[in-house]
C-alpha positions in Angstrom: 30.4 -4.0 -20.9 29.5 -3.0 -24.3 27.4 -0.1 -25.7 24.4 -2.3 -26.2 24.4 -3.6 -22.6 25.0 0.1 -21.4 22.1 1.4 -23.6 20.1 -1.3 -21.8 20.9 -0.5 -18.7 19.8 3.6 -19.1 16.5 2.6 -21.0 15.2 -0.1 -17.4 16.3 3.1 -15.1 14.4 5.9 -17.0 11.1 7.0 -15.6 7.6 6.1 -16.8 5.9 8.7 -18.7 2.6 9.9 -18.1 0.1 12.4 -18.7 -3.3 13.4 -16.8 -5.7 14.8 -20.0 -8.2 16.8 -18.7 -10.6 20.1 -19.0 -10.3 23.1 -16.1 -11.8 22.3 -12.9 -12.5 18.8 -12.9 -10.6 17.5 -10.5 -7.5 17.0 -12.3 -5.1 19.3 -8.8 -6.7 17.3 -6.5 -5.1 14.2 -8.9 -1.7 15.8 -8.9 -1.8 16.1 -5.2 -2.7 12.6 -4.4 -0.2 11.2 -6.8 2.6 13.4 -5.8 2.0 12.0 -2.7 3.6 9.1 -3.7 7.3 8.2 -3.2 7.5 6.9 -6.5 6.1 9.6 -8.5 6.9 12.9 -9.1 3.5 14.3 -10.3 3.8 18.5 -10.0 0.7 20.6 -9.8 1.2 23.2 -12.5 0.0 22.6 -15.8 3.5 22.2 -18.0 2.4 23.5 -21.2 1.5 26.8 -19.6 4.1 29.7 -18.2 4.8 29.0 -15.1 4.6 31.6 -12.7 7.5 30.3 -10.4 9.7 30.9 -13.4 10.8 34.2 -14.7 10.4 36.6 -12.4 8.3 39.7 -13.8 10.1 43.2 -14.1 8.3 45.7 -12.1 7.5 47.7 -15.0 5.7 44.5 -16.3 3.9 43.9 -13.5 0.7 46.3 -13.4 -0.5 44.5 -16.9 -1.7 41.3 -17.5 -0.6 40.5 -21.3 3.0 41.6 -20.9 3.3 39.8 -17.9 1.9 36.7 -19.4 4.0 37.0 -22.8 7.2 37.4 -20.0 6.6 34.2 -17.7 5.5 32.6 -21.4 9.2 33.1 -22.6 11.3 32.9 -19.9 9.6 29.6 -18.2 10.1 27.8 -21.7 6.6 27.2 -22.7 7.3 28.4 -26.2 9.3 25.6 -27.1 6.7 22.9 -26.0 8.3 19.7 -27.1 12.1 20.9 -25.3 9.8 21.5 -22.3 8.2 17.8 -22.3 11.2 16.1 -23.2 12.8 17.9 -19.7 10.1 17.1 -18.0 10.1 12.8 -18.9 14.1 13.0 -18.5 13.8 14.3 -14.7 15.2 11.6 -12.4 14.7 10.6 -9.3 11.2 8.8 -9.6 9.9 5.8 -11.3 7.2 7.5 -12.9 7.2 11.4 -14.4 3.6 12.4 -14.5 2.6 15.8 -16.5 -0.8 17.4 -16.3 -2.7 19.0 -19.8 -5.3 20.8 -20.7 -7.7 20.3 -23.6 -7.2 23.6 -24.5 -3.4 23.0 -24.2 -3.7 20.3 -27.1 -4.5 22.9 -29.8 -0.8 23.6 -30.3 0.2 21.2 -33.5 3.3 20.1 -31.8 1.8 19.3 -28.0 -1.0 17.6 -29.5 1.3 15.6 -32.0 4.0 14.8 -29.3 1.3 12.8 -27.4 -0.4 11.3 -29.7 3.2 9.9 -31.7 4.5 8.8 -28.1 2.3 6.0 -27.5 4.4 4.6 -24.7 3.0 7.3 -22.7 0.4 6.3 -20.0 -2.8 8.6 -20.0 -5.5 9.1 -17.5 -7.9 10.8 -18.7 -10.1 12.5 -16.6 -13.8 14.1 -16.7 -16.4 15.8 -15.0 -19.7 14.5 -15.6 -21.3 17.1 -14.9 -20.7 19.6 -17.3 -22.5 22.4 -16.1 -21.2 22.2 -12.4 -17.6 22.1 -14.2 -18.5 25.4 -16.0 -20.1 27.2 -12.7 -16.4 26.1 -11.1 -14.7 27.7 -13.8 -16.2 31.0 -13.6 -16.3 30.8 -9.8 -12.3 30.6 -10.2 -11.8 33.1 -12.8 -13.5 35.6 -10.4 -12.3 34.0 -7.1 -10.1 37.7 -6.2 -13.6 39.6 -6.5 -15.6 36.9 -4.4 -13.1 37.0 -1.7 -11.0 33.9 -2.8 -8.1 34.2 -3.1 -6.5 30.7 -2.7 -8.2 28.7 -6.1 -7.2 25.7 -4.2 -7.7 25.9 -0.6 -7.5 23.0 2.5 -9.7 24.1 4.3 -13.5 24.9 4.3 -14.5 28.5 2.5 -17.6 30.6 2.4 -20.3 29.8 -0.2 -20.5 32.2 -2.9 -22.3 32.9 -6.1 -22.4 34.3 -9.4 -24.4 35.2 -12.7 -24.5 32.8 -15.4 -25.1 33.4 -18.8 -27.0 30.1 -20.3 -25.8 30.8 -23.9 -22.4 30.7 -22.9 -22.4 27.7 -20.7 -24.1 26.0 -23.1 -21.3 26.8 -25.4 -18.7 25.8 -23.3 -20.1 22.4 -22.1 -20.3 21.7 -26.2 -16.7 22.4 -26.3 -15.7 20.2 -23.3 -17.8 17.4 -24.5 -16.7 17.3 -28.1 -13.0 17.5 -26.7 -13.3 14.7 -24.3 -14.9 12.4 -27.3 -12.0 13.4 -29.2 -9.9 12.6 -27.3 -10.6 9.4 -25.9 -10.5 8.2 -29.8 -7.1 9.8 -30.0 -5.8 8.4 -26.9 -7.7 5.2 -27.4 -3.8 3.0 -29.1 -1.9 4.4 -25.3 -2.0 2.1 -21.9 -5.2 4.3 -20.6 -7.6 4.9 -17.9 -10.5 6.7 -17.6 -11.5 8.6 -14.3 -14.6 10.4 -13.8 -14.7 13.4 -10.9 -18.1 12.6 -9.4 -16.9 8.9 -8.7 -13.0 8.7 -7.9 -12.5 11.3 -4.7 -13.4 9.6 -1.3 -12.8 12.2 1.4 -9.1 13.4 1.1 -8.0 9.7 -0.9 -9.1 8.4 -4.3 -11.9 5.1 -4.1 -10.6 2.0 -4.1 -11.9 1.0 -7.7 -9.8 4.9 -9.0 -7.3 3.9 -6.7 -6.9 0.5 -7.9 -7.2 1.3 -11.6 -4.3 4.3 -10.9 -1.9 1.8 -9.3 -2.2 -0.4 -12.2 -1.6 1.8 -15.2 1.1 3.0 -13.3 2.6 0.0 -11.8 3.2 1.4 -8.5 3.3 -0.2 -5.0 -0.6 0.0 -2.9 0.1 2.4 -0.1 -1.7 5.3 1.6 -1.8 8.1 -0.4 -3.7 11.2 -0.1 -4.0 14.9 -0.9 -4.7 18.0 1.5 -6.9 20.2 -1.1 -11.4 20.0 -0.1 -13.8 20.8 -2.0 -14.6 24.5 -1.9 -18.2 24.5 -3.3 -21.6 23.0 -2.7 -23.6 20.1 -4.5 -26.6 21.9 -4.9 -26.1 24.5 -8.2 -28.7 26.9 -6.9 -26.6 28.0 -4.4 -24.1 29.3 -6.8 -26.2 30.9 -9.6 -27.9 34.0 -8.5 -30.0 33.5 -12.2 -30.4 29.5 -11.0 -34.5 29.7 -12.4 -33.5 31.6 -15.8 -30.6 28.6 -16.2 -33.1 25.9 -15.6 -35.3 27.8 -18.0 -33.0 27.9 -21.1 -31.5 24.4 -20.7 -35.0 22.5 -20.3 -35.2 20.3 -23.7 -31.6 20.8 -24.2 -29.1 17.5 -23.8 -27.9 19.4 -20.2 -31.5 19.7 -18.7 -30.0 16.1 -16.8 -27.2 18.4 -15.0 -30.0 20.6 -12.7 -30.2 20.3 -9.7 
């Protein structure tokens, strides 16, 4: 067998690449969990671009403070070197399909954003929230989860309700940001095999819906089997029982392009 044939060979046995593009809280660990769920994908929860925490265990005179215990996992888990890191990542075998998951936020690093947008043979599914302003509210209900008593940002089972100020100016600010980086994105993304999945539409129960379902299996070319996660949704539809300022909020967005995000 010659070199040609052999190189052949290695190139039909090497796992699909793909990416789930995303902002925080939109859905996109409930993804990872359903697709993992999959015998033919390997599709980990963390975010790769990130440090990650199973990696590089913290001295204990690091511990008590937050930034050198960031900057510690940050170099010892690898994600200073971010094109090394994706590049391990694709080459993991095992599964017919290697599945990463990125933030936005993630794609302000030159070389991330470039390595993704040269590779074109990488599948994306790209994910939203349509609302914006729930997405923000889950956001900050997360990044104060420990003082709200929850302490699991990703629980499977039903918690308590609970609720939190909310500054208008800033949530305005933020769904900005998340909308201008979705819109960029999809142009960016728009030359790579790509689906587009929105948060309010594709989760049935503890499954995808058939149409997400459908539309995941094909980008991905994988066998139609059962697949499911075991995260729930941990708040309620309704945003006024989440903001204690909920009539102040509705105040400052009326006439703005998010007034349609209210309850």
């Amino acid at each position: 067998m010659g070199i040609m044939e052999v190189e052949k060979i290695k190139d039909t046995t090497k796992p699909m690449k793909a990416v789930i593009i995303s902002s925080q809280r939109s859905g996109s660990t409930f993804l990872t969990s359903y697709l993992d769920s999959h015998p033919q994908v390997y599709c980990p929860s963390g975010e790769i671009l990130i440090a990650d925490p199973r990696k590089g265990n913290v001295p204990a005179i690091l511990s008590p403070y937050r930034v050198p215990r960031k900057l510690w996992r940050y170099v010892m888990s690898g994600a200073w070197r971010p094109i090394k890191l994706l590049d391990s990542f694709y080459a993991t075998q095992g599964k017919s399909v290697n599945i990463c998951k990125v933030m936005y936020n993630q794609l302000e690093n030159t070389g991330s954003r470039q390595y993704f947008l040269k590779n074109t043979e990488i599948r994306v599914i790209h994910l939203r929230r349509a609302n914006l302003l729930k997405q923000y509210v889950s956001k900050l209900l997360k990044l104060q989860g420990g003082k709200l008593g929850r302490k699991n940002p990703f629980p499977t089972k039903s918690v308590p309700v609970v609720s939190i100020h909310v500054s208008p100016q800033k949530a305005i600010k933020e769904m900005r940001r998340v909308q201008n980086w979705f819109d960029q994105y999809k142009q960016l993304l728009s030359q790579h095999p790509h689906i587009e999945l929105v948060y309010e539409t594709m989760i049935s129960g503890q499954s995808l819906s058939p149409d997400a379902s459908k539309s995941v299996n094909d980008l991905l070319e994988l066998e139609s089997i059962s697949m499911n996660s075991d995260l729930v949704k941990v708040n309620p539809e309704k945003l006024e029982l989440m903001v204690n300022n909920y009539e102040e909020l509705v105040t400052k967005l009326k006439g703005t392009e998010f007034e349609c995000f209210l309850d």
